[in-house]
C-alpha positions, 0 to 999 in steps of 0.5 A: 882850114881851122883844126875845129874844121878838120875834126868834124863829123861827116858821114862818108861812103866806104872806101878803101883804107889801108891797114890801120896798123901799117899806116899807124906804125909809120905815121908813129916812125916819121914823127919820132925819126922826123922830130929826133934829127930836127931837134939834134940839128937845132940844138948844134945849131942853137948852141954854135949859132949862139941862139938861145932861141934856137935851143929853145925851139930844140927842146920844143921839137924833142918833147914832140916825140914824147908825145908821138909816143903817147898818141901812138899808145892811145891810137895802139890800144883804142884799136883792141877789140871789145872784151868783158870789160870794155863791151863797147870797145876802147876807141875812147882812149884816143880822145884820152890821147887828144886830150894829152897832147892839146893840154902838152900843145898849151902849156908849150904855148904858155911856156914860149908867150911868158918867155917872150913876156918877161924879155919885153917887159924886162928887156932882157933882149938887150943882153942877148948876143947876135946869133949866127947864121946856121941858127937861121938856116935851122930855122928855116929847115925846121919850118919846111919840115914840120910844115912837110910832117904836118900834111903828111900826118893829117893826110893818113890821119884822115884816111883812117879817121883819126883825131889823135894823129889829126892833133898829132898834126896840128902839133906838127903846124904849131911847131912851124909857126914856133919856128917862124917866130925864131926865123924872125927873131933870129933875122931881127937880131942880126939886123939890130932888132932882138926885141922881134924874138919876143914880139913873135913868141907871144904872138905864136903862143897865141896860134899854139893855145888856138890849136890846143883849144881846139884839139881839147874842144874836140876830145871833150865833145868825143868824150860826152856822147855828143850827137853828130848834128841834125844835118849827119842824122838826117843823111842817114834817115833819107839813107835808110828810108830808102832801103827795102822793106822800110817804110818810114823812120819814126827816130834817130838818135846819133852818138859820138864815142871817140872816133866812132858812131852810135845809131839807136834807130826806129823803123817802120815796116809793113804791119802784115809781115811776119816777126822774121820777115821784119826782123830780117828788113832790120839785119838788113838796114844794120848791115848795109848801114854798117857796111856803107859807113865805116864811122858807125861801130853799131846801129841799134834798130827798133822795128814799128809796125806801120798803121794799116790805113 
């Protein structure tokens, strides 16, 4: 599954999430935690296994937590309820962070494939001294790991609808792909190939700029008001058209903001009900909609009275 998949729009029933603030401070401690003791193990690794690419995938996996901590601030404060300044909320600045964290994913991305570029083209493999065997077991170590903290991230990342710990997770996967690329560099070494370390770090470079496309792709898309598609509206017109008191639904318009759903819905109702009987039809629809779909922050609804045939 693409990470292009992963991020797109679905309107789902409710269902039971756990506290948000409980599943974000964990998912912010195992990356942090996860990503300090990888990169400190690579490092001993790299510097007494004589692996420079190694070292290199160690600096990788500290600058993760850097990043944890700018997805973090960005979830942190895109949960903050509305105020005077910011009536329709902040869930924005997760796409903020998205944005951050796919533009860090891509120059990553450059830095490992120019790298590898220069090294072919230069051949400075040959220079290069065989690396040991605890650089491979790192890299081995590194690959079950970060492939582990992927799941694990994009498991709770989607049970409380987040794009920013979904990218955060993406990153995680972008981090085993960089670390498979060092495990084959690092055996072709040591069997008398060290031109494979760079072959494979400009072929992860293109895996990591996929990803980092996407993840920005999606942030941007969040970021324009974007409609949910034909297919979400639709859902959601034969959902509320068979709500009590409507009689039809004459538009729908959807907006995405950040994480969140805008509804600015028509409706029709019996034109012989009175001004509080039909505006009671539409606090209904608005509640039962915002209730049923937790992706919708607000359904804004405009009552039309039907034609008396």
């Amino acid at each position: 599954m693409t990470a292009k998949k992963e991020k797109e729009i679905k309107l789902s029933t409710k269902q039971t999430i756990p506290n948000e603030a409980s599943v974000i401070r964990k998912l912010s401690l195992v990356s942090v935690i996860g990503n300090a003791i990888l990169s400190g193990f690579k490092m001993f690794a790299g510097i007494v296994g004589n692996s420079g690419a190694m070292i290199s995938d160690a600096i990788h996996s500290f600058s993760d937590v850097l990043t944890t901590l700018i997805v973090w601030i960005g979830v942190k404060i895109s949960k903050k309820a509305s105020d005077s300044d910011h009536p329709y909320g902040h869930e924005r600045l997760e796409s903020f962070a998205s944005m951050i964290l796919g533009a860090v994913l891509m120059i990553t991305g450059l830095g490992i494939g120019k790298t590898g570029l220069e090294n072919i083209f230069y051949k400075n493999y040959e220079t290069l001294a065989i690396p040991g065997t605890i650089a491979l077991i790192a890299a081995i170590i590194s690959i079950v790991g970060k492939e582990a903290m992927y799941w694990y991230t994009r498991y709770y990342a989607k049970l409380i609808n987040s794009s920013a710990f979904l990218a955060d997770a993406w990153h995680h996967r972008s981090d085993a792909f960089s670390s498979i690329g060092s495990l084959i560099g690092i055996a072709g070494s040591m069997m008398g190939f060290p031109v494979l370390d760079s072959v494979a770090s400009v072929v992860i470079c293109l895996f990591i700029l996929k990803v980092s496309y996407d993840i920005m792709k999606d942030a941007v898309v969040k970021l324009m008001d974007t409609s949910c598609g034909e297919d979400y509206e639709k859902e959601l017109s034969e959902y509320v058209s068979a709500q009590n008191g409507v009689i039809c639904v004459d538009m729908i318009r959807s907006r995405m903001f950040g994480n969140k759903v805008y509804i600015d819905l028509e409706i029709q109702v019996d034109g012989q009900k009175s001004l509080n009987e039909a505006h009671e039809v539409a606090e209904q629809v608005h509640y039962d909609v915002e209730h049923q779909f937790p992706d919708i922050k607000h359904i804004m609804i405009h009552v039309n009275p039907a034609k008396v045939m």
